[in-house]
N, C-alpha and C positions, 0 to 999 in steps of 0.2 A: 666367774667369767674369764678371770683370767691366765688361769689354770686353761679351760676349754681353747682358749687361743694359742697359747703356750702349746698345747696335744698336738692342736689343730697345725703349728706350723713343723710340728716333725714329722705330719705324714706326710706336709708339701717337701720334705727334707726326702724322705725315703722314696719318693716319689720322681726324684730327679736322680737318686742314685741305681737306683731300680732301673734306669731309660739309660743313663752313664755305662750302667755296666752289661746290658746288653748289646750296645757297642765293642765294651773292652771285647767282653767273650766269643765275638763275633770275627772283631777285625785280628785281634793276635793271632786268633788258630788260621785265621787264613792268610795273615802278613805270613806267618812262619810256614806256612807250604808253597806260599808264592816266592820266597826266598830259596826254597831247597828243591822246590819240585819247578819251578816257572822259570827261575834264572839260576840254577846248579848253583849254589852258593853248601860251603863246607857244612857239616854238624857245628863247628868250633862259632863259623859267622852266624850260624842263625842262631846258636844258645847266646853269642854275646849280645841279642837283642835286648834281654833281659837286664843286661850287664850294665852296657850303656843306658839305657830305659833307669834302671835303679841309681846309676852313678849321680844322673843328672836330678833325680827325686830327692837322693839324698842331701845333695846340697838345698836343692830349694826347702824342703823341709824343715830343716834347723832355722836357715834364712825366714821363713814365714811363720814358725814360733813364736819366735825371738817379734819381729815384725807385730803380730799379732797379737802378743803379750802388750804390748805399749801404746797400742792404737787400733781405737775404735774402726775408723776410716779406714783403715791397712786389710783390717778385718773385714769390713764389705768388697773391699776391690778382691781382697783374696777369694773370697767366694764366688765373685761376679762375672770377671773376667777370662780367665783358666780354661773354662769347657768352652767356649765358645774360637778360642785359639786351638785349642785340641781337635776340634771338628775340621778347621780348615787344614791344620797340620796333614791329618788324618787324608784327607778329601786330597794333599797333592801328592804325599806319600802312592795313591790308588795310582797316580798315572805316571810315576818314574820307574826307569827299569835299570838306575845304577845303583848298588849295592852300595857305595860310599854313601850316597845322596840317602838312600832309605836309612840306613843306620846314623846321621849326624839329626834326620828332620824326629827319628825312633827319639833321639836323644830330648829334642826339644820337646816333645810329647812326653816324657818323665819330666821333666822339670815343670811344666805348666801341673800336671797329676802331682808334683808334690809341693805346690803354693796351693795347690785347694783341697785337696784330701786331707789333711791333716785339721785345718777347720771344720772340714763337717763333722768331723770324726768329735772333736770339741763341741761343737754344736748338740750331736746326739746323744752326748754324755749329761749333757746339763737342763735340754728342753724336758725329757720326762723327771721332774724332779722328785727326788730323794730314791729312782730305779736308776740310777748312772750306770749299773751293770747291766740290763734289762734294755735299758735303752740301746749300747753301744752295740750289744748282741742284735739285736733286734736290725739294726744299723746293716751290720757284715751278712747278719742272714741276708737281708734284701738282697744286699750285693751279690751273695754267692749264688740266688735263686736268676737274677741277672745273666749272671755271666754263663750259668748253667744253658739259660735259653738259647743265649746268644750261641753255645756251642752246639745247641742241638739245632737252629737255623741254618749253621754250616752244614749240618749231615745231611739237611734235606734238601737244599736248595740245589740248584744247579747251575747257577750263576760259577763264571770264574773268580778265582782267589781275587785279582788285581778288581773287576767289581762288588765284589763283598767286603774288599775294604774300602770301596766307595759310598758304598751304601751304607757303611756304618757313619760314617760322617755325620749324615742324616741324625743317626741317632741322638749322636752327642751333642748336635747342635740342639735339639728339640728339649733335649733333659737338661740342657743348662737354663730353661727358662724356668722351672723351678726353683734353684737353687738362688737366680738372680731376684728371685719373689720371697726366698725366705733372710734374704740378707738384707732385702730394702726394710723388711717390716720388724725384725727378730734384734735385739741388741746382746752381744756376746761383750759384756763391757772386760775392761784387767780385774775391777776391782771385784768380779764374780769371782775371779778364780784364782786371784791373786794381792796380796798385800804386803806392800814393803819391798818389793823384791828390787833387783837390780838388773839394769841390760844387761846380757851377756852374760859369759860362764864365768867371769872374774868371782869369788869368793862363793862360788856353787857349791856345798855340800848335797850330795845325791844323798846318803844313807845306805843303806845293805840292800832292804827291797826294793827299794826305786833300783839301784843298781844292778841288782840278780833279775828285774822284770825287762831293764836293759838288755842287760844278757842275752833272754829268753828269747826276747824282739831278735836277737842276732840269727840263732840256732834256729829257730822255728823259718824265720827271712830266710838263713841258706835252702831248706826241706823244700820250702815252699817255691823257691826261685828255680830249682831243677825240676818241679813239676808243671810248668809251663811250658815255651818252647820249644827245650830242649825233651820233655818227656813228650810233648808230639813226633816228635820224630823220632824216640825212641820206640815207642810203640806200633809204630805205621811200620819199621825197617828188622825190628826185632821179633815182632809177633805178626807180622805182616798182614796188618789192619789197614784197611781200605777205610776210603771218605768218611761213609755213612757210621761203620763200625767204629773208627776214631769218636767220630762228633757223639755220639750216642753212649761208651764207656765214658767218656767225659763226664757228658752233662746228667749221667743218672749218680756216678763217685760223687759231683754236685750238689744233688739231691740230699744226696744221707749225710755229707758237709754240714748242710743247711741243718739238718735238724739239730747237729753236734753244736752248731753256734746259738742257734736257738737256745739250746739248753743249759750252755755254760753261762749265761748273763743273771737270770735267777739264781744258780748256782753260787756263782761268785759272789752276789749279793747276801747271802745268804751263811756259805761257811767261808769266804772271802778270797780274793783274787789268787795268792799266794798254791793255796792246796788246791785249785780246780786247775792253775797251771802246769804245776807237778804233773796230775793224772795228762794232761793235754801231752805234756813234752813224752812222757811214757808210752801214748798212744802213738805217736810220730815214730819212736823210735820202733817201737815194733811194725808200722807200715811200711816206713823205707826197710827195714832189715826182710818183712816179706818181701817187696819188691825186688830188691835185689837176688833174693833167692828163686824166685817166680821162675818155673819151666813152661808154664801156658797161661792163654791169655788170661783165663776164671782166678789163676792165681795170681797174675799180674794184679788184674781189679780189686782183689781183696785189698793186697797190698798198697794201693791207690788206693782206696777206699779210706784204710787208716788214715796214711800220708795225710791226704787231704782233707780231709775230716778235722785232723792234728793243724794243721796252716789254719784254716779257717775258723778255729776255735782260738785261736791262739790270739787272733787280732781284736776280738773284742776284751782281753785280758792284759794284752799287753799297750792298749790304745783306747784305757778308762782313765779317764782327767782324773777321776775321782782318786783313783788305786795307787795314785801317787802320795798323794796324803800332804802336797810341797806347797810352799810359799809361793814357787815357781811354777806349779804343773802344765803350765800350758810350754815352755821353755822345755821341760820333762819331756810331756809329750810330743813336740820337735823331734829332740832325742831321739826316744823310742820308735818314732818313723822313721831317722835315718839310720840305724844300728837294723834295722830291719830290711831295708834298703839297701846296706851293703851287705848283710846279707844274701840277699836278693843277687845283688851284682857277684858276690864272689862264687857260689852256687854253681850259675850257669857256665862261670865260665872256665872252674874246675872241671865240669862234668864233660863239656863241649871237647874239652885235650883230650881226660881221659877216655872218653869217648874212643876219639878218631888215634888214638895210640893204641890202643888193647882191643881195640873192635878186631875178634876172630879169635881173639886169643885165652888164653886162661889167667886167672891171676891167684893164688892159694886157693888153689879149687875151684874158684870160681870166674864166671865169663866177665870177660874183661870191660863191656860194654854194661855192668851191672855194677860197677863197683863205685860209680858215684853218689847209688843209695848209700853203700857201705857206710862210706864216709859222712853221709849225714845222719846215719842210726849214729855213730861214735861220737858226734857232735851232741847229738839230743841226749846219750847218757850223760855226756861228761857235763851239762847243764842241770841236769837230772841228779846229778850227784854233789855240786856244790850248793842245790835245794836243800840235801839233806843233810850235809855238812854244816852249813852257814843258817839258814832258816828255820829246819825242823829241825835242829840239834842233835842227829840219830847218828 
């Protein structure tokens, strides 16, 4: 019986991230055109959406760790509270038309996303017990089938940018009564995931793995962070994709995402976190190096295809409580949200310069408005390569 209620409250869990993230997927692809296309704001302002968006995540994350690690109580507010600030956030963002005011209110919407993503994300490591991989995959698939929808609602609808992110409001309000339903009933105590430890980073030994899956969270965060904002408007201006054709490359690269996350959670379970990240970071780096090579749209998509396939595989691997192995994991996993995070932030807003500085131009052969994949294929080897240094001993 008690097992069946335990199930029973991680589908009430995926069932409010599921409603969460077809907000995300809805209101970003359309904050980011109501920014460049509604109010002429630069490439550099609207990839820093991410920037700020991640900067402000990353703090809160550690913070809500840390927070969470020591208290029961901290642990329901963090769940409970978050989505329902994000809705109103969301809902005044829809009706400002200054560019400072969107990017500082952008800001406060990462930071509420990273006091409570980081607990569910703990949550669906530990409700399906002794699948901690299974479960967390299962977790990011939702989300990514989420976020997918939410971007194929943009292709069809015909509502304006500034009402589609009003209408996502809606969402996030509704999806957090879930979550506020699995935190009244669900107990995520310290002593589940943690003994002996101590507040703070003071006398923290990480280890190699915890360390390298640190890393991982960084490299795979930057990949992942230029395939948001700033690759909507890379693809709308570079392959000169319309509405419908944006939303719809989107949310089908989404699609085959989802089954990549899907499948790495047994995976991981199975031959263990370590070697299923390796192939992930491997996989990344060959989607952004297509990408960046890409002369049409079909080879663009491929190239997405991997990319994101690689991000979204990567987060049930690098954001399993379990795959820490730590005294501290919930501390760990903080961490690992914020090292992803800034990645996240520093991504966009590499790509957003070199973007608007090389846009027209060449750069060793190639277009210059390509080369912020570049730079994140180099990223994911060089991660890729102290796997095999430091871990597989090759």
């Amino acid at each position: 019986m008690r097992d069946s209620r335990v199930t029973g409250y991680y589908i009430v869990l995926l069932v409010g991230v599921f409603g969460a993230s077809v907000g995300f997927g809805l209101s970003r692809l359309a904050l980011a055109k109501m920014l460049r296309d509604d109010l002429g704001a630069s490439v550099l302002v609207v990839s820093s959406l991410t920037t700020w968006f991640m900067l402000a995540r990353a703090v809160a994350s550690t913070l809500s760790g840390f927070l969470a690690q020591y208290s029961e109580t901290a642990w329901r507010l963090l769940m409970s509270l978050p989505l329902p600030m994000v809705s109103l956030i969301v809902y005044v963002i829809s009706g400002t038309d200054s560019i400072a005011a969107i990017i500082a209110l952008n800001s406060a919407w990462g930071f509420m996303n990273g006091l409570l993503w980081p607990q569910a994300q703990a949550a669906a490591s530990v409700l399906l017990r002794g699948l901690s991989g299974s479960g967390i995959a299962l977790y990011f698939a939702v989300g990514t089938l989420g976020i997918s929808l939410g971007q194929y609602l943009y292709a069809v609808t015909s509502l304006s940018n500034p009402d589609i992110v009003k209408a996502s409001s809606l969402a996030f309000l509704v999806a957090s009564i879930p979550l506020i339903s699995v935190a009244g009933r669900t107990t995520l105590t310290p002593k589940r995931v943690n003994r002996g430890g101590r507040l703070g980073l003071r006398g923290l030994r990480i280890g190699v793995v915890p360390a390298w899956i640190i890393l991982a969270a960084y490299t795979t965060g930057y990949s992942s962070g230029i395939l948001r904002e700033f690759l909507y408007i890379y693809l709308g201006e570079v392959f000169n994709l319309g509405r419908t054709e944006l939303g719809s490359i989107l949310a089908l690269s989404g699609v085959v995402g989802l089954i990549a996350g899907v499948l790495v959670g047994p995976a991981s379970d199975k031959w263990g976190t370590t070697r299923i990240l390796a192939l992930v970071l491997l996989m990344g780096f060959l989607g952004n190096l297509t990408l960046g090579l890409a002369h049409s749209p079909l080879q663009a998509f491929v190239g997405l295809t991997l990319a994101y396939s690689a991000g979204r595989s990567s987060m049930p691997l690098t954001r399993n409580l379990q795959a820490f192995n730590h005294p501290q994991a919930l501390a760990l996993l903080g961490l690992s949200n914020t090292f992803s995070n800034i990645g996240q932030m520093t991504g966009p807003l590499a790509a957003g310069k070199l973007y608007d500085t090389f846009h027209g131009k060449t750069l060793l052969g190639l277009p210059g408005e390509a080369t912020p994949f570049i730079m994140a294929a180099i990223l994911l080897a060089a991660t890729l390569t102290v796997y095999k240094i430091k871990i597989a001993g090759i």
